[in-house]
Every structure is written in structure tokens, then in C-alpha cells.
ROVEXLUM-329883 format. One record per residue: x, y, z of N, C-alpha, C in turn; residue in three letters; residue number from 1. Coordinates in pm, whole numbers. Each point is the difference from the previous one (the first is absolute). Layout:
% ROVEXLUM-329883
((X, Y, Z), (X, Y, Z), (X, Y, Z), Ala, NUM)
...
//
This chain:
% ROVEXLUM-329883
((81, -122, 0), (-81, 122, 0), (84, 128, 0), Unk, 1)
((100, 4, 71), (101, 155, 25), (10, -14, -148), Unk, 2)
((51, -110, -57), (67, -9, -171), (-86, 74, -65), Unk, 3)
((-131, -43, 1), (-129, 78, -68), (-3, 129, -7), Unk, 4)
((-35, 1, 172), (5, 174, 27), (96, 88, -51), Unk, 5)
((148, -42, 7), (103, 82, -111), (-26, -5, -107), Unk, 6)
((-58, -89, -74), (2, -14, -152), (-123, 126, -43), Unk, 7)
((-143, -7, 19), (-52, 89, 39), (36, 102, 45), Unk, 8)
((102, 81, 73), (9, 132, 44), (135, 46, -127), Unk, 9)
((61, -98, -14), (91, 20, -144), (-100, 41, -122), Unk, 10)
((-91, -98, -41), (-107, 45, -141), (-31, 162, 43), Unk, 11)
((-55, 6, 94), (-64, 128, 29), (117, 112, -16), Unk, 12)
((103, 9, 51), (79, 110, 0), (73, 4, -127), Unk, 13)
((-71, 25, -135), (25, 21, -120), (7, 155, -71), Unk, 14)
((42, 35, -54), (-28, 160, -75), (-178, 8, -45), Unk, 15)
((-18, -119, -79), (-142, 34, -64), (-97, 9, 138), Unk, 16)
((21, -82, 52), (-123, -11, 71), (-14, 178, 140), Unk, 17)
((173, -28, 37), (-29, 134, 44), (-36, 148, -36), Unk, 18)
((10, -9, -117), (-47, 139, -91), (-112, -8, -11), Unk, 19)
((-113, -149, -23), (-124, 21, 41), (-4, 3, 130), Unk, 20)
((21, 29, 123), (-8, 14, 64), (-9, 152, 48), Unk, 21)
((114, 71, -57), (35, 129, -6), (-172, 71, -64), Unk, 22)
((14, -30, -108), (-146, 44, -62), (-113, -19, 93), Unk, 23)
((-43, -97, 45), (-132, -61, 104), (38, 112, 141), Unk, 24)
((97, 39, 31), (-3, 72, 161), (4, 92, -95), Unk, 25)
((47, 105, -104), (3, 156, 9), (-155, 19, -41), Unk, 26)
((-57, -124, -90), (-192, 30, -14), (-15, 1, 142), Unk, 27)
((9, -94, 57), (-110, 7, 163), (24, 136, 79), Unk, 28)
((151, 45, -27), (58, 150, 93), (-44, 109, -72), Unk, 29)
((-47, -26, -177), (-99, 156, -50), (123, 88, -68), Unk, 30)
((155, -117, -41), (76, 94, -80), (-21, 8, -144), Unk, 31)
((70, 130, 12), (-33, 28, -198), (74, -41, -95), Unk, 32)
((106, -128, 80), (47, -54, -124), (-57, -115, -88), Unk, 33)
((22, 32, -136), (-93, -67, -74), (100, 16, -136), Unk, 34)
((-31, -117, -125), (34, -22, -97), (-76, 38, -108), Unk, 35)
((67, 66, -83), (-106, 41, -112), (-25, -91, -93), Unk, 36)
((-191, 5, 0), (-56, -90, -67), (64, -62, -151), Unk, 37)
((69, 82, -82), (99, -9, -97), (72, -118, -35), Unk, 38)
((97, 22, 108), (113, -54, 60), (-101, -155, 72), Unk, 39)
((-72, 29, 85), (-32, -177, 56), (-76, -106, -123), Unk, 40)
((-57, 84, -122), (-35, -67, -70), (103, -68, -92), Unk, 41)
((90, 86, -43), (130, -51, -53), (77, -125, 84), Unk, 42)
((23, 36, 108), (48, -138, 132), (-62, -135, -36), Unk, 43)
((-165, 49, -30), (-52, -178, 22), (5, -4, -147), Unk, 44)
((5, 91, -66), (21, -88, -158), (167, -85, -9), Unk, 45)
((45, 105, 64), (177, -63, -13), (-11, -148, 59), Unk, 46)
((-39, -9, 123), (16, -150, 63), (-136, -84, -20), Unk, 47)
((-84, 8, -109), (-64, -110, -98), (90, -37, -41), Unk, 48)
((44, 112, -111), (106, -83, -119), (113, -39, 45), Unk, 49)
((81, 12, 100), (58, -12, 68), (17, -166, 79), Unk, 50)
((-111, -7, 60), (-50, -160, 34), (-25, -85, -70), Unk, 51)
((-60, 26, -105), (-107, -29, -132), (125, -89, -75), Unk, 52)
((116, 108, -26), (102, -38, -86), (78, -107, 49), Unk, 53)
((22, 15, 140), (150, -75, 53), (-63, -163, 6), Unk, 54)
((-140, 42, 31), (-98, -129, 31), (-30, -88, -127), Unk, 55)
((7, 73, -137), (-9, -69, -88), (158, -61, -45), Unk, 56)
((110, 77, 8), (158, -63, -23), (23, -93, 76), Unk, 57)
((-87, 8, 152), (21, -109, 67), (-88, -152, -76), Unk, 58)
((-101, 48, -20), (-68, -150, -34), (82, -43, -121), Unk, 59)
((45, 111, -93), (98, -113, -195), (62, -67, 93), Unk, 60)
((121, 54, 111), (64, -102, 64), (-65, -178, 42), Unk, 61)
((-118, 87, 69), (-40, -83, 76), (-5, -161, -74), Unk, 62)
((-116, 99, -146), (-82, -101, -82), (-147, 4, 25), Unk, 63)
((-75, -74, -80), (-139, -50, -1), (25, -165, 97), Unk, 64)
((-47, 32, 104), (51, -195, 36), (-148, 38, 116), Unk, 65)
((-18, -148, 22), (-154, -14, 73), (-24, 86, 135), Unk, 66)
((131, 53, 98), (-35, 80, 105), (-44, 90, -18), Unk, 67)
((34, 115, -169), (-81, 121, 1), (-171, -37, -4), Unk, 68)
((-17, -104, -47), (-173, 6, -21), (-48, -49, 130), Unk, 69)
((102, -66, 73), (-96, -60, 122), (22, 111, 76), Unk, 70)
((99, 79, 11), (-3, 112, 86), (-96, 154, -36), Unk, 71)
((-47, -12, -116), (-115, 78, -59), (-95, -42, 41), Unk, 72)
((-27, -167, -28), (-132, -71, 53), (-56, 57, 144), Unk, 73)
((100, 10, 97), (-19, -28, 134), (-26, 150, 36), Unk, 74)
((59, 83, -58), (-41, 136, -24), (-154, 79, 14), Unk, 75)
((-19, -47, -123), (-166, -18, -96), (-71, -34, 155), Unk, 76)
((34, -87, 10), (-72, -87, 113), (-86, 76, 96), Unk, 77)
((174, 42, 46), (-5, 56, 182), (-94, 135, -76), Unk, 78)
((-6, 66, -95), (-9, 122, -8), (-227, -7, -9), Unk, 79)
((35, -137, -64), (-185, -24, 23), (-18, -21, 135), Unk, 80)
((54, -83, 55), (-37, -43, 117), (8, 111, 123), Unk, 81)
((92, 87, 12), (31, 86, 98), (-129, 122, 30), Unk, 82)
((-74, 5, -93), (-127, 129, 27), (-73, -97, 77), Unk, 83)
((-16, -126, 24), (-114, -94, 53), (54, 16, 141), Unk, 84)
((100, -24, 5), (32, -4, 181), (5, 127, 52), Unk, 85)
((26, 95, -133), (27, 139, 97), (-174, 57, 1), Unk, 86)
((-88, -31, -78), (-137, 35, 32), (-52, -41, 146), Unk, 87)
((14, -207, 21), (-21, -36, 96), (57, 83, 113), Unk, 88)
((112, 56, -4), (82, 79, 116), (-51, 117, 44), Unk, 89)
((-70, 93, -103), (-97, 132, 7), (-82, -8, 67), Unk, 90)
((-26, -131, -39), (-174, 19, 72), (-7, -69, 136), Unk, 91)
((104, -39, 53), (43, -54, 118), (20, 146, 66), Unk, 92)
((139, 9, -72), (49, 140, 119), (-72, 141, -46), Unk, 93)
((-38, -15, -87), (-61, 178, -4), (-198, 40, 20), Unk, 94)
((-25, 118, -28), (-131, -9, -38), (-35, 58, -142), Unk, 95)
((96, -49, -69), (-31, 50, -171), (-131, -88, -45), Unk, 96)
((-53, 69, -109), (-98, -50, -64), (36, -54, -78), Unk, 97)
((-93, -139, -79), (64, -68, -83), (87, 37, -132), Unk, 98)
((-66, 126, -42), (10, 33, -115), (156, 86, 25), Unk, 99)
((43, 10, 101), (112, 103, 17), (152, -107, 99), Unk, 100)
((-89, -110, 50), (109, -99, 38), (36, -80, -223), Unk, 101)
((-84, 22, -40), (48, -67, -124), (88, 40, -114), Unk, 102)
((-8, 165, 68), (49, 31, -94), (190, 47, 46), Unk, 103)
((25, 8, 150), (64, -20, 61), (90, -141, -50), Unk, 104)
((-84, -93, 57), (65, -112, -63), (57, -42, -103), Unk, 105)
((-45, 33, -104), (98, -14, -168), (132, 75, 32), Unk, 106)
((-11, 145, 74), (165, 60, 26), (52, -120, 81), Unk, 107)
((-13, -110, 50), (114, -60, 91), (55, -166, -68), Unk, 108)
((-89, -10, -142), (57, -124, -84), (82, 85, -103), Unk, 109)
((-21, 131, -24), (93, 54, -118), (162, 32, 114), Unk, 110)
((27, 28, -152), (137, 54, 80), (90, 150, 16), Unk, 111)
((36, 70, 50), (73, 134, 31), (200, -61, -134), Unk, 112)
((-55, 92, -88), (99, -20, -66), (157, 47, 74), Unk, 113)
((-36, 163, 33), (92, 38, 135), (67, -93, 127), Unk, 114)
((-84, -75, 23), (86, -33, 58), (37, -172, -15), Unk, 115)
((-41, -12, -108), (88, -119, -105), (114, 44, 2), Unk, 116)
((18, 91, -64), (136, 130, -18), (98, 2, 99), Unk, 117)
((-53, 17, 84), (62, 49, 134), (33, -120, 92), Unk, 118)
((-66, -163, -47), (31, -83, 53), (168, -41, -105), Unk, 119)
((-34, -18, -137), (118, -6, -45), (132, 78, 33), Unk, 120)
((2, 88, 101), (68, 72, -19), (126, 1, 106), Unk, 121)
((-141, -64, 91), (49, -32, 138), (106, -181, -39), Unk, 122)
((-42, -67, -86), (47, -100, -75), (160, 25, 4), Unk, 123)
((23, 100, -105), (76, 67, -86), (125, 34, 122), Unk, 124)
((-44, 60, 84), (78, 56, 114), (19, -150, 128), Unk, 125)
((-62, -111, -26), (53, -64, 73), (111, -135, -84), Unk, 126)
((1, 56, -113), (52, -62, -88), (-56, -180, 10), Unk, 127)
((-117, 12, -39), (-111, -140, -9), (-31, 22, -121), Unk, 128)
((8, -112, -72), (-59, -53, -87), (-143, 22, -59), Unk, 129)
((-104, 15, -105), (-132, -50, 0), (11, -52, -191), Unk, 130)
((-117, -46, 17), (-23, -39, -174), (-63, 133, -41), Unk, 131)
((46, 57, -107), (-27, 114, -118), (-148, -38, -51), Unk, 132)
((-50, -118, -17), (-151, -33, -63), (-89, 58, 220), Unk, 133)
((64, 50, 93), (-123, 38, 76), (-79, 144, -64), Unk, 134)
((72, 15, -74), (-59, 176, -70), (-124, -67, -81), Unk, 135)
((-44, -85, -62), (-39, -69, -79), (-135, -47, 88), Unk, 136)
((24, -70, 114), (-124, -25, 140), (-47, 124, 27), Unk, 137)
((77, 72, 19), (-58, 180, 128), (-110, -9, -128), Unk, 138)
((0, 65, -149), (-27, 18, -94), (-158, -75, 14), Unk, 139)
((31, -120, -35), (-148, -116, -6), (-85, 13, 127), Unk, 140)
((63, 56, 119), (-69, -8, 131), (-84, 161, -26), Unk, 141)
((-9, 77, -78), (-69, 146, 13), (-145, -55, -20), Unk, 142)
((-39, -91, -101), (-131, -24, -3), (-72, -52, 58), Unk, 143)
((32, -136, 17), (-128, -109, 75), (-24, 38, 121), Unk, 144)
((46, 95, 18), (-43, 85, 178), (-91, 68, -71), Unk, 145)
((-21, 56, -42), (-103, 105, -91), (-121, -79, -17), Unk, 146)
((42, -133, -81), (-177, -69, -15), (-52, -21, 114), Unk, 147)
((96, -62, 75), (-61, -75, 158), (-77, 110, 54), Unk, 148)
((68, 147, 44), (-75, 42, 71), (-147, 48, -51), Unk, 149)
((-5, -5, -136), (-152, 47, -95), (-46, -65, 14), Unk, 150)
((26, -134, 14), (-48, -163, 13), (-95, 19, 154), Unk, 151)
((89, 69, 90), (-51, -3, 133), (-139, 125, 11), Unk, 152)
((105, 126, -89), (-141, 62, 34), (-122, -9, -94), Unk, 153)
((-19, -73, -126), (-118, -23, -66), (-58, -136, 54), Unk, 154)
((46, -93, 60), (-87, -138, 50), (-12, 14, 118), Unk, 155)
((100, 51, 99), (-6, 7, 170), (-88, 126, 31), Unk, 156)
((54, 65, -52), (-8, 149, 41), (-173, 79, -62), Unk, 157)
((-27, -104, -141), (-65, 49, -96), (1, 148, -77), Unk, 158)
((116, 84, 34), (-20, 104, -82), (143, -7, -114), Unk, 159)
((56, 130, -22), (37, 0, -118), (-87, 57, -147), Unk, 160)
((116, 51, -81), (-49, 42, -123), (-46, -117, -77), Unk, 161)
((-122, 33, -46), (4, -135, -121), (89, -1, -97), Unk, 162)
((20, -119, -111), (2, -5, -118), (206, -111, 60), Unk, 163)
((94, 43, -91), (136, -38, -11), (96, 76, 86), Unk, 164)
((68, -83, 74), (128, 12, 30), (67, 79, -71), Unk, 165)
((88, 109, 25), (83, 143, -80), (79, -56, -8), Unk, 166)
((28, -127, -99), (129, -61, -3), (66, 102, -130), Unk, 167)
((-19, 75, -65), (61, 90, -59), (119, 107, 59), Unk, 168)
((-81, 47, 89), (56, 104, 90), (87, -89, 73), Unk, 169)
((-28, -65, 12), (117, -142, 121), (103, 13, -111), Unk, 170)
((34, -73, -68), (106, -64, -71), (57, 113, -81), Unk, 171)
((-39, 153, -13), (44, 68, -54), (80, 97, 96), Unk, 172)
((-17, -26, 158), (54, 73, 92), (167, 25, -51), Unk, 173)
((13, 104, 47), (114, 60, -63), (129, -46, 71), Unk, 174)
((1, -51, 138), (61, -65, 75), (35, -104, -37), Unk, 175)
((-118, -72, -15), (56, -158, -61), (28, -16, -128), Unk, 176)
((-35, 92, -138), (45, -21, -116), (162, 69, -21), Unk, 177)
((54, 84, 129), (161, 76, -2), (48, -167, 32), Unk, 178)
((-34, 1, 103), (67, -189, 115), (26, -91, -57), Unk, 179)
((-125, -26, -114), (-4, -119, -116), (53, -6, -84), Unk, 180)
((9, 149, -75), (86, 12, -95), (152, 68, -28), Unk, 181)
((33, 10, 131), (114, 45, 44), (45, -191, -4), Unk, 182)
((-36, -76, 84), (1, -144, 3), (38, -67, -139), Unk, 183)
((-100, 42, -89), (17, -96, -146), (123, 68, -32), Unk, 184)
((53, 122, -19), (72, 38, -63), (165, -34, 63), Unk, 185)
((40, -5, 152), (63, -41, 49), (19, -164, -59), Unk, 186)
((-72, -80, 47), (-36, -163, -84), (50, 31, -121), Unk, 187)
((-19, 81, -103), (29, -13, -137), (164, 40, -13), Unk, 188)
((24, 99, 68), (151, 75, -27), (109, -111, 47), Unk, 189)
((-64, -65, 125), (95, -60, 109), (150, 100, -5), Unk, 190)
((126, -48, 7), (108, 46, 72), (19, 92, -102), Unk, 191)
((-29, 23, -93), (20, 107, -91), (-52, 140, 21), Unk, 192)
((-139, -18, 35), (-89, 111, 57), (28, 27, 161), Unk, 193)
((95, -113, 49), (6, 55, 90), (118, 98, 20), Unk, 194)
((126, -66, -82), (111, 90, 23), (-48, 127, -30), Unk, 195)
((-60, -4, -80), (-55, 184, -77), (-50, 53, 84), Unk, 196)
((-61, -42, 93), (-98, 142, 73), (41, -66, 156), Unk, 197)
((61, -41, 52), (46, -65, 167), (39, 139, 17), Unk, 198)
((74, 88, -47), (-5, 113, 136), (-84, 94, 33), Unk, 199)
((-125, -29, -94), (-99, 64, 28), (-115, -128, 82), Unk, 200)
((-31, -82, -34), (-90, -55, 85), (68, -88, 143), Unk, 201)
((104, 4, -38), (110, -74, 121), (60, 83, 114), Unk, 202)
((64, 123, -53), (84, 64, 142), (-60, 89, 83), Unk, 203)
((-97, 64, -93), (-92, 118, 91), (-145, -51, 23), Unk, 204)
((-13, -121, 29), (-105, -91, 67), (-39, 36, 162), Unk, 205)
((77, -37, 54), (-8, 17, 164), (-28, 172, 54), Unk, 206)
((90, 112, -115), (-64, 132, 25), (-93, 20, 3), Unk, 207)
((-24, 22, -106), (-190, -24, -63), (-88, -48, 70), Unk, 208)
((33, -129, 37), (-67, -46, 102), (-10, 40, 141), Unk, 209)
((95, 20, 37), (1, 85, 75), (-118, 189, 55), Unk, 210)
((0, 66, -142), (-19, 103, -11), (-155, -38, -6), Unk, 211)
((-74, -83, -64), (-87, -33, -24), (-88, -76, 104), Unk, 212)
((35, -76, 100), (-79, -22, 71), (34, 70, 101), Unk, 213)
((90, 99, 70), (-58, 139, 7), (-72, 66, -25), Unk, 214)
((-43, 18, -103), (-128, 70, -28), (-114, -134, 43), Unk, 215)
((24, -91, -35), (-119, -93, 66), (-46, 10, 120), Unk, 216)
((123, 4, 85), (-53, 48, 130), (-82, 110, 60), Unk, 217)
((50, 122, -127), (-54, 112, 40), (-177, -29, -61), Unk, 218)
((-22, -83, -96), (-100, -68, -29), (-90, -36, 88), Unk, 219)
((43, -115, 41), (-49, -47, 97), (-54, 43, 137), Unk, 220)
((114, 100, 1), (-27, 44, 169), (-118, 101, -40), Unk, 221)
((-26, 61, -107), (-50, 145, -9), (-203, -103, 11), Unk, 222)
((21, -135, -66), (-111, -14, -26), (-32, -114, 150), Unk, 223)
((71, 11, 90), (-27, -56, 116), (-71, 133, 44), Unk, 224)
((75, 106, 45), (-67, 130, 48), (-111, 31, -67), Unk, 225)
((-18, -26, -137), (-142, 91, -51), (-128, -107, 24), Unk, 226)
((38, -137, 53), (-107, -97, 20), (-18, -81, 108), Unk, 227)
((48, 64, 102), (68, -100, 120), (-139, 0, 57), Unk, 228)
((-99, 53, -23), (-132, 38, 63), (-100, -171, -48), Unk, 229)
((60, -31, -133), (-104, -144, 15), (106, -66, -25), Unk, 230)
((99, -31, 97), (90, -118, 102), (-55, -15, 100), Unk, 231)
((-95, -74, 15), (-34, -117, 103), (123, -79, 47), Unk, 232)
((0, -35, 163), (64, -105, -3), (33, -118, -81), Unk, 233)
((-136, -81, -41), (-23, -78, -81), (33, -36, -122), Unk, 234)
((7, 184, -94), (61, -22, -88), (160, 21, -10), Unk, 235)
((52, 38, 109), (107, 43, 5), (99, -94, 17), Unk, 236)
((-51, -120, 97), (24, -134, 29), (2, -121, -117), Unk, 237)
((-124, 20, -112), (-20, -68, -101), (120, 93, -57), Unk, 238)
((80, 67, -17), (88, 68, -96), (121, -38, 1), Unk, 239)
((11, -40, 117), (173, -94, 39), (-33, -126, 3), Unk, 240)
((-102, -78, 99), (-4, -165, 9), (-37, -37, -197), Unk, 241)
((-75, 51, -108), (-19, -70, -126), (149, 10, -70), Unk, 242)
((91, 100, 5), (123, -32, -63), (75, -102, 35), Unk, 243)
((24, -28, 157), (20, -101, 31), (-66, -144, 27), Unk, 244)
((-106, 35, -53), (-80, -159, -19), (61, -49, -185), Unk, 245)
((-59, 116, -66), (80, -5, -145), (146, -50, -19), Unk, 246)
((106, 68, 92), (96, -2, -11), (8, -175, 51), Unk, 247)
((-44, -47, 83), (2, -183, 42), (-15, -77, -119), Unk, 248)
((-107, 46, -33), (-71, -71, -145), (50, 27, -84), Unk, 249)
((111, 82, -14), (83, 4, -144), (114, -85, 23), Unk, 250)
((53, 3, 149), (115, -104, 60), (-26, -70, 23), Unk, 251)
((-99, -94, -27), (-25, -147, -5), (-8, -32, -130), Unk, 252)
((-94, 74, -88), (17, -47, -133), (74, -31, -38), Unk, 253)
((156, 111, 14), (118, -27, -76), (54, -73, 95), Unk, 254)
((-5, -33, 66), (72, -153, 65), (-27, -102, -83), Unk, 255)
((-147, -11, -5), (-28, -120, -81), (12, -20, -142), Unk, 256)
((48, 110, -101), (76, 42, -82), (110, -14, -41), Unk, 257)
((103, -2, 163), (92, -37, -11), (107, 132, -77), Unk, 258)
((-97, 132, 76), (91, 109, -43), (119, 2, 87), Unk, 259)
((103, 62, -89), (155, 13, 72), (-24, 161, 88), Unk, 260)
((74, 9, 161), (-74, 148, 40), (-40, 104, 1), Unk, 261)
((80, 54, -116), (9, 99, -62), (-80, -7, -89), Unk, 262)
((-69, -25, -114), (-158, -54, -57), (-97, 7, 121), Unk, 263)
((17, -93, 121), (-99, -2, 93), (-16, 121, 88), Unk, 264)
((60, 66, 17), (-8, 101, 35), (-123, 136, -59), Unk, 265)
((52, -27, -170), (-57, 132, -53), (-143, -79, -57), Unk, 266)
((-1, -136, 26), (-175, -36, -4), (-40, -5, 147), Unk, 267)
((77, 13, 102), (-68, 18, 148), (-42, 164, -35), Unk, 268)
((82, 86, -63), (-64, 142, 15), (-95, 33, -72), Unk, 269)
((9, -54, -126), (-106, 9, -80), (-168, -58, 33), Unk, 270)
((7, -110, 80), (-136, -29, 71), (-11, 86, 124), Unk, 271)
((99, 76, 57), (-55, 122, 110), (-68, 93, -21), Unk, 272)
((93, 62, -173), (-33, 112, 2), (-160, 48, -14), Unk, 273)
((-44, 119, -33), (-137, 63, -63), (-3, 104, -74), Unk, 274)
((-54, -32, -87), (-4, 119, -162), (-8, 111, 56), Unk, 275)
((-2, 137, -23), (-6, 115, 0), (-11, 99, -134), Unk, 276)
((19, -122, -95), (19, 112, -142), (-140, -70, -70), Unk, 277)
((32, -130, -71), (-66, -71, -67), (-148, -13, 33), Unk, 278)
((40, -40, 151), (-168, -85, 29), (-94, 139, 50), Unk, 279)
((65, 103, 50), (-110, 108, 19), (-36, 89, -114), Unk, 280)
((46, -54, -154), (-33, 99, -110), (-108, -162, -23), Unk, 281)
((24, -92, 31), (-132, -109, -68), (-142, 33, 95), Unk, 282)
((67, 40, 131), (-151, -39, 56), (-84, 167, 8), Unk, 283)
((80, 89, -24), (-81, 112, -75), (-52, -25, -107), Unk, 284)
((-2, -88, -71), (-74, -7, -148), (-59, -148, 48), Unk, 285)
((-34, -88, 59), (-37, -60, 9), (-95, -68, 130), Unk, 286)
((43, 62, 84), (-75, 40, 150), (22, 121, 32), Unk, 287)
((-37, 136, -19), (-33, 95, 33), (-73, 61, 110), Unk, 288)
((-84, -124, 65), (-29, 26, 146), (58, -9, 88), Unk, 289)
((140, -65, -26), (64, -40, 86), (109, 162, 51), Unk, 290)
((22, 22, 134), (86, 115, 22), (132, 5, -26), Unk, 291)
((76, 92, -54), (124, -23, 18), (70, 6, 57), Unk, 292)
((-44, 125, 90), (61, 37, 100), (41, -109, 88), Unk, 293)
((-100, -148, 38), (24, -64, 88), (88, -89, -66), Unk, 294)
((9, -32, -125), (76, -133, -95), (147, 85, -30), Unk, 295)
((16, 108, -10), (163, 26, -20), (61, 87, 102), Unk, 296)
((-121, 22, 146), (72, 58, 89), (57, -156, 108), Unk, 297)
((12, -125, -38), (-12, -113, 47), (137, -76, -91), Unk, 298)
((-33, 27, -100), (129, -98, -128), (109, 103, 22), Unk, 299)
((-7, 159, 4), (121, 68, -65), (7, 90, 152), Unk, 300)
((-57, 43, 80), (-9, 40, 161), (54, -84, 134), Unk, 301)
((-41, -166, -41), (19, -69, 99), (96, -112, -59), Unk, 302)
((-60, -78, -102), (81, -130, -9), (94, 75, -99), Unk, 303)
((39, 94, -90), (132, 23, -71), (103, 44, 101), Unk, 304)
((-38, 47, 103), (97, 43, 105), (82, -60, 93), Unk, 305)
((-103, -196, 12), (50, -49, 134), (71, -98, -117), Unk, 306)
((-53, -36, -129), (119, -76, -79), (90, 26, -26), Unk, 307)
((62, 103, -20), (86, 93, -13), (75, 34, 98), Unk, 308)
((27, 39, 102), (54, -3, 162), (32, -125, 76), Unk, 309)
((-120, -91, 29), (-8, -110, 12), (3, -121, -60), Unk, 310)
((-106, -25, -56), (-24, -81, -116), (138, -41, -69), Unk, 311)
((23, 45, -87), (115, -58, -36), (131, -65, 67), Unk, 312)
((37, 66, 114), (130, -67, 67), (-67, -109, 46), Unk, 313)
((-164, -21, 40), (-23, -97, 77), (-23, -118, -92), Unk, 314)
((-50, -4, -140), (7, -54, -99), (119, -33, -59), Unk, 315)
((85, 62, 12), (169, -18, -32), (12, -135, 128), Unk, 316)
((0, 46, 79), (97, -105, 103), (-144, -135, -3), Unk, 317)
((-131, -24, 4), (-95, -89, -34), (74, -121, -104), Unk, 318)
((-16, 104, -117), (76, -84, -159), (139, -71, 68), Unk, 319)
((89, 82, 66), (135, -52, 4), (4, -101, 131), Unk, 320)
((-111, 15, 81), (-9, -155, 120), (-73, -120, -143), Unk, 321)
//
């Protein structure tokens, strides 16, 4: 256990994670430092293509061989399955209504591309290993959280928009078509494309990153303060215990997978995390009754903050017992 406890207080005392940190206390203290909107949009385009790329040079290496599909499979999976337990969990610990525990729920089977990002990164700096095809899983896991939870609120819940699923607007998200196709194109160049552009997506990685979830923090913290008014215990509690129920259920899967730790790791984070980009532009067009205030002051207020600080070192040292 002491072994643990160091290994854990080592993950945590990282640059990235403390700069979100830095960001999350100067929001809660009301300072005026802040990043121009400009500039943070440029950041997350840089570390798509950035991830997108290294993740696809990693898989030519890798190859096409049966772990990328079973490790997609198991993906797909968790990402249907995870709105079902985190609904059951709502309606245990909170007093949401159905229609607003459901829509809640689809944010906690998708995934926080950020801090995919930010888990690799922490990778990177402990000099661990992962397979280049996990860019390829984060990717496949944005949707089937999306049906499930429509699933929940048109049969459980009975409401919802009629008619089709916005699978248009899904698959055209601008996030996942930079990630994907930053990915194919990496895959296609392999070591060629990579020598060409490595000191741009390779050395000023960890800055960036750096600078950028800084501003996340200041994110985060600003939209804890403007909503802290519907934090219930209940939901506040459902905001840390579902990442770490997710985060189990992604570390068992890849056990039984037979992922190496570094893979298991960034599918333990990827079943923690909760959308903040993707799944709250679907359930405005597709559940519209549902609040937002309560669904992204919960994914990007509560659980992007404790994965990120917490979450990860504790998921780091999990994967590596």
C-alpha cells in the first residue's frame, strides 16, 4: 500500500495536471486571468492533430492484427453499456427526473477527448508504452453513448424529439473528423510523415498542453461558480463515484483483453470520462427538455476536474497494480 500511495502522489505531481489546477483555483478566487478565445481554439486543434497523427504512425507500426478490433469491440461495448448503470445510479442518488437523469447519462458512456489527451500525456512523461490504434477506440466510443441515452429517454423516460437520431451532426463533429483524420493520414505517411512534421506535433506537446488545460481549469472552475446552485449533494456525489465505477469497468475489460498497461490505462480513462463537447450539442437537438445547465455543470464542473487531478494518477497506478 505505501508503494501505491507513492505511485499515486508521483502521477499527480505532473506539469499538466498542475496547470489545471492553477486554472480551477484562480476561477474559484475570481482572477482575471484568462486565455484568449483565439488562441484556446488553436490549442485543441493543435493536440487533435497532434494525437490523431502520432496515434495513427503508431498503429502502421503496430499493424491491422486482431487486438485493434477486440480492443474497439470492448470499447463500443462499455460505451453502450455505461449510460445504463449511470441512469440506474441517478435515480438512486439524486432527485432528477427521468427525462434529465437520461440525458445526463449518455455524457458518462461518451468520452472527454481532453482528457484522452491529457491521459496520453501523462503516458509520455512516465515513459510507458500504449498501442497508437487507442486513438481509433476514444473515436468509436463518442457514439453508442449517444443512442443509449435516447434509448433511455424515448422508452424509459418516454420523451424526446421524434423522428432520427442526428447521426449527421454526430459524425461530422469537428473534433472527431480533425482525430480521425489526423489518424488516417498519420497511418498512411507512417515514418515518413512523421519525420516531416515531429517537431511540430512532437516537442511542443506538453506546452500546449499545458497552456490549454489551464484554460480548462479556468473553464471549469468559472462553470462550477455560475451553477453550484443545482449541486445537490447527490449530484455532486454521482459526479465522482460514476467515473470511478466507469473507470473499474474499463479495467476489467482490458484485463480480459489482455491489454498491456499502458493501453489499459487509456481504456480505464476513457470509460471514466464524460462528454462535454459532443454529447451536449446531440442532446440539444435531440432532447431539448433536458437542462444543461445540470448535464455539463456535472461532466465539465465536476467529473472533468476530479479526472484530471485525481482520476488519472489513480487510474495510472490501478492499470500498473
Amino acid at each position: 500500500m505505501p508503494n501505491a500511495l507513492d505511485m499515486l502522489a508521483g502521477n499527480l505531481l505532473v506539469p499538466t495536471i498542475l496547470f489545471f489546477v492553477l486554472g480551477l483555483l484562480a476561477a474559484l478566487i475570481r482572477s482575471d486571468l484568462s486565455i484568449p478565445e483565439g488562441a484556446a481554439r488553436f490549442m485543441s486543434l493543435y493536440l487533435l492533430l497532434s494525437i490523431g497523427f502520432k496515434g495513427g504512425h503508431s498503429l502502421a507500426d503496430h499493424g491491422l492484427k486482431p487486438d485493434l478490433f477486440a480492443a474497439i469491440g470492448v470499447g463500443v461495448l462499455l460505451s453502450f453499456a455505461i449510460p445504463f448503470i449511470a441512469f440506474a445510479l441517478l435515480r438512486i442518488m439524486t432527485q432528477l427526473d427521468r427525462t434529465n437523469a437520461a440525458a445526463v447519462a449518455a455524457h458518462y458512456g461518451s468520452v472527454s477527448i481532453v482528457t484522452f489527451v491529457a491521459a496520453t500525456s501523462l503516458l509520455d512523461l512516465r515513459g510507458i508504452a500504449s498501442d497508437g490504434y487507442m486513438v481509433a477506440v476514444a473515436a468509436a466510443m463518442e457514439v453508442p453513448a449517444i443512442l443509449s441515452g435516447l434509448w433511455i429517454a424515448h422508452r424509459v423516460a418516454g420523451q424526446g424529439k421524434s423522428g432520427s437520431v442526428p447521426m449527421r451532426e454526430l459524425l461530422a463533429n469537428g473534433s472527431i473528423l480533425l482525430l480521425l483524420g489526423a489518424f488516417a493520414i498519420g497511418f498512411v505517411t507512417q515514418d515518413k510523415g512523421m519525420k516531416m512534421i515531429a517537431p511540430f506535433v512532437v516537442t511542443p506537446f506538453t506546452g500546449i498542453l499545458c497552456l490549454f488545460l489551464l484554460d480548462m481549469g479556468l473553464s471549469a472552475g468559472r462553470s462550477l461558480l455560475k451553477n453550484r446552485h443545482l449541486l445537490t449533494p447527490g449530484l455532486f456525489g454521482f459526479g465522482v463515484v460514476m467515473p470511478l465505477t466507469g473507470g473499474l469497468m474499463g479495467c476489467a475489460a482490458g484485463h480480459l483483453i489482455g491489454l498491456q498497461p499502458g493501453s489499459l490505462f487509456l481504456l480505464t480513462v476513457l470509460a471514466a470520462s464524460a462528454s462535454y463537447i459532443a454529447v451536449p450539442a446531440a442532446m440539444r437537438i435531440a432532447l431539448p427538455q433536458a437542462q444543461p445547465g445540470v448535464y455539463l455543470t456535472l461532466s465539465l464542473g465536476v467529473t472533468f476536474p476530479f479526472n484530471i487531478t485525481f482520476g488519472l494518477p489513480l487510474y495510472l497506478t490501478l492499470a500498473g497494480m
